[in-house]
C-alpha positions in Angstrom: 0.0 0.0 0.0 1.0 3.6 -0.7 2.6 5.8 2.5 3.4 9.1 2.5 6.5 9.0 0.7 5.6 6.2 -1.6 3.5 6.7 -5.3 0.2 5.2 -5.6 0.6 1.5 -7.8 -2.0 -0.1 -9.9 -1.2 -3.7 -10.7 -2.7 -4.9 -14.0 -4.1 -8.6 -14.5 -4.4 -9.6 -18.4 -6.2 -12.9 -18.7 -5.0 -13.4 -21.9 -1.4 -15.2 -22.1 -0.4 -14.1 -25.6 1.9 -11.4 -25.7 0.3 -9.0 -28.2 -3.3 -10.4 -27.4 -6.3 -7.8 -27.7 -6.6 -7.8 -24.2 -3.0 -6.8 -23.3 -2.7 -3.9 -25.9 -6.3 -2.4 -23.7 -4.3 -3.5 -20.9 -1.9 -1.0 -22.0 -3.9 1.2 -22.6 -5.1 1.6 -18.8 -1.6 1.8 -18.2 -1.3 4.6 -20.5 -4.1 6.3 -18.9 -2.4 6.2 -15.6 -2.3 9.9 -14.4 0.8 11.6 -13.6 2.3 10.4 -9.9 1.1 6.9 -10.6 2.7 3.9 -11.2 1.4 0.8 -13.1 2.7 -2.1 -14.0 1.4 -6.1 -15.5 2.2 -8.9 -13.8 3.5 -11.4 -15.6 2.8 -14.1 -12.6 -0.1 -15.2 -13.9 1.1 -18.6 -15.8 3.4 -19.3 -12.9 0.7 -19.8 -10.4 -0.4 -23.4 -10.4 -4.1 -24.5 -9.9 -6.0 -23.5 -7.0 -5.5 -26.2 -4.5 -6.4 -25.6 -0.5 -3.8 -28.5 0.3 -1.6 -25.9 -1.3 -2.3 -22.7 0.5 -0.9 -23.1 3.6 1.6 -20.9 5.5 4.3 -22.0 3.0 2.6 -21.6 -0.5 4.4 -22.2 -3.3 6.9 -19.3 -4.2 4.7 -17.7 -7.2 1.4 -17.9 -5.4 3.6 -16.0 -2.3 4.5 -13.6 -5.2 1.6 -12.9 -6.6 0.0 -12.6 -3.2 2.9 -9.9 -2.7 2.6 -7.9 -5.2 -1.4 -7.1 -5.3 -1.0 -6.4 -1.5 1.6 -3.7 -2.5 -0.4 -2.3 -5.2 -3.3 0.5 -4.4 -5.6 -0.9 -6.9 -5.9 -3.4 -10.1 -7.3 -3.5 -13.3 -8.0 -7.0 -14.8 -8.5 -6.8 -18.7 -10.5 -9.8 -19.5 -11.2 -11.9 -22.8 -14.1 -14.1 -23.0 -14.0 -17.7 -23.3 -16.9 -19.5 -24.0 -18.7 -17.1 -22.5 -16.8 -16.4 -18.9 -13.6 -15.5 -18.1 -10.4 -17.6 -18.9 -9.3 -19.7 -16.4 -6.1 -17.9 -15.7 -7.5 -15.5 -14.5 -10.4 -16.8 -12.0 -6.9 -18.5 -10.8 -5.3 -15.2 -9.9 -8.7 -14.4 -8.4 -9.0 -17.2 -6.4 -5.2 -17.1 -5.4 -5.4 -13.4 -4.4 -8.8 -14.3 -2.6 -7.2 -16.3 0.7 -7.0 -16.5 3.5 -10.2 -15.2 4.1 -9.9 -12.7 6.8 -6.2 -11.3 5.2 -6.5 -11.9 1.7 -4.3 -9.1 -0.3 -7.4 -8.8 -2.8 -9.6 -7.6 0.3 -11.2 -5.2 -0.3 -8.9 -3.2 -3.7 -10.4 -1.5 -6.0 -10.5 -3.0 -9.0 -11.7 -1.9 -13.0 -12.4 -4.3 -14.8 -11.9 -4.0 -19.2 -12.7 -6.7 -21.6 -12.1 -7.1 -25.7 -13.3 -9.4 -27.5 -14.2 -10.5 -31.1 -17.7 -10.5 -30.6 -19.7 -7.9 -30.9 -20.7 -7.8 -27.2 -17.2 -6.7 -26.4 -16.9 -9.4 -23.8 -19.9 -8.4 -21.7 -20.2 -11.7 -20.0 -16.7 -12.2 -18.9 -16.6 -8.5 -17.4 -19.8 -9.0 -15.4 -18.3 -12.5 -14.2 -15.1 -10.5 -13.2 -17.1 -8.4 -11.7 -18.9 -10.8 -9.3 -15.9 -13.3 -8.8 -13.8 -10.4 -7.9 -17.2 -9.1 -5.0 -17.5 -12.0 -4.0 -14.0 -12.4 -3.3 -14.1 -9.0 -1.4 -12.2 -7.1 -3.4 -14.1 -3.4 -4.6 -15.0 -3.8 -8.6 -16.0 -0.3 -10.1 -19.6 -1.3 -11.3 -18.7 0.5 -14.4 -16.6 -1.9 -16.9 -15.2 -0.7 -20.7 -15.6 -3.1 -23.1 -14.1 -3.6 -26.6 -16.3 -5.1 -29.4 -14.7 -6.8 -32.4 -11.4 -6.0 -31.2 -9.3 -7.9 -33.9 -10.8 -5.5 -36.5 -11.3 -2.3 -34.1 -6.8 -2.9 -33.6 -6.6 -3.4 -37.2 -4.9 0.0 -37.2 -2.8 -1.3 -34.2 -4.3 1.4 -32.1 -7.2 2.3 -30.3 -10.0 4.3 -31.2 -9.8 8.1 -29.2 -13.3 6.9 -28.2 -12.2 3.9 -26.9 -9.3 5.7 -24.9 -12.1 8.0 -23.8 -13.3 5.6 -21.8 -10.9 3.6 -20.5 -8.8 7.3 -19.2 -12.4 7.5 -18.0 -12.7 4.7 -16.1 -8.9 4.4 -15.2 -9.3 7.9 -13.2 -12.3 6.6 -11.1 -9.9 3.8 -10.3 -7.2 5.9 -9.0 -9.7 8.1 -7.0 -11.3 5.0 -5.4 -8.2 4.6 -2.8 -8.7 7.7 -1.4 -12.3 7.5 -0.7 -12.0 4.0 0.7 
């Protein structure tokens, strides 16, 4: 968490594992967004963690679920930039979630802030996966913005390689909610 001396961090969660995947160029974008005296940054921890197992979260975890665990308790807030899989989130992501979820009572998702983006190839701009995210993530007492951006056809809408101002529009939009969230909480 952020002291006096210390810049406000917002940790980024892309569920989608390829390196120039829809998902991680709007991922960057939040980033981008990121107002001046803010830090930001992807984990790339994601594909390290290994499957949810409560026979392996014990005072020991393994060392990438201790991690991962670190670094969203150091960071302010989180953004999670979600494709949709057959409807829901991927599993890599309800992973992190679940990981950054325990133990109940001190879990370092507990009650973040969190804004949650989605792209998609459909033209529904991953609707289902961000409202998913949404709930998983409120469930697991973390603060979701009930506000999401969503990207529709997103191969074709990054044909360009960039994204619409439009689209940025709203994500700045969104990302500066995000960064005012801490200080209300």
């Amino acid at each position: 968490m952020t002291t006096a001396t210390d810049r406000p961090t917002v940790l980024v969660l892309v569920g989608s594992l390829r390196p120039d995947s829809t998902n991680r160029r709007l991922a960057q974008a939040a980033l981008d967004a990121l107002p001046e005296g803010v830090d930001g940054e992807i984990s790339t921890l994601l594909p390290s963690l290994p499957h949810y197992d409560q026979d392996l979260d014990t005072d020991s975890p393994p060392e990438a679920v201790r991690a991962f665990r670190d670094q969203v308790t150091a960071a302010d807030a989180l953004v999670v930039a979600t494709p949709e899989f057959n409807g829901s989130l991927p599993g890599v992501l309800k992973n992190a979630i679940d990981w950054a979820s325990r133990p109940r009572g001190a879990a370092a998702l507990a009650g973040k802030p969190v804004a949650v983006l989605g792209a998609s190839a459909s033209p529904k701009a991953a609707q289902w996966a961000r409202e998913d995210a949404v709930r998983v993530l409120q469930v697991a007492g973390a603060r979701p913005l009930e506000q999401t951006v969503g990207l529709a056809s997103a191969p074709a809408a990054l044909e360009s390689g960039d994204l619409a101002d439009d689209v940025r529009g709203q994500v700045a939009e969104l990302i500066g909610r995000l960064v005012r969230e801490p200080l209300a909480a």
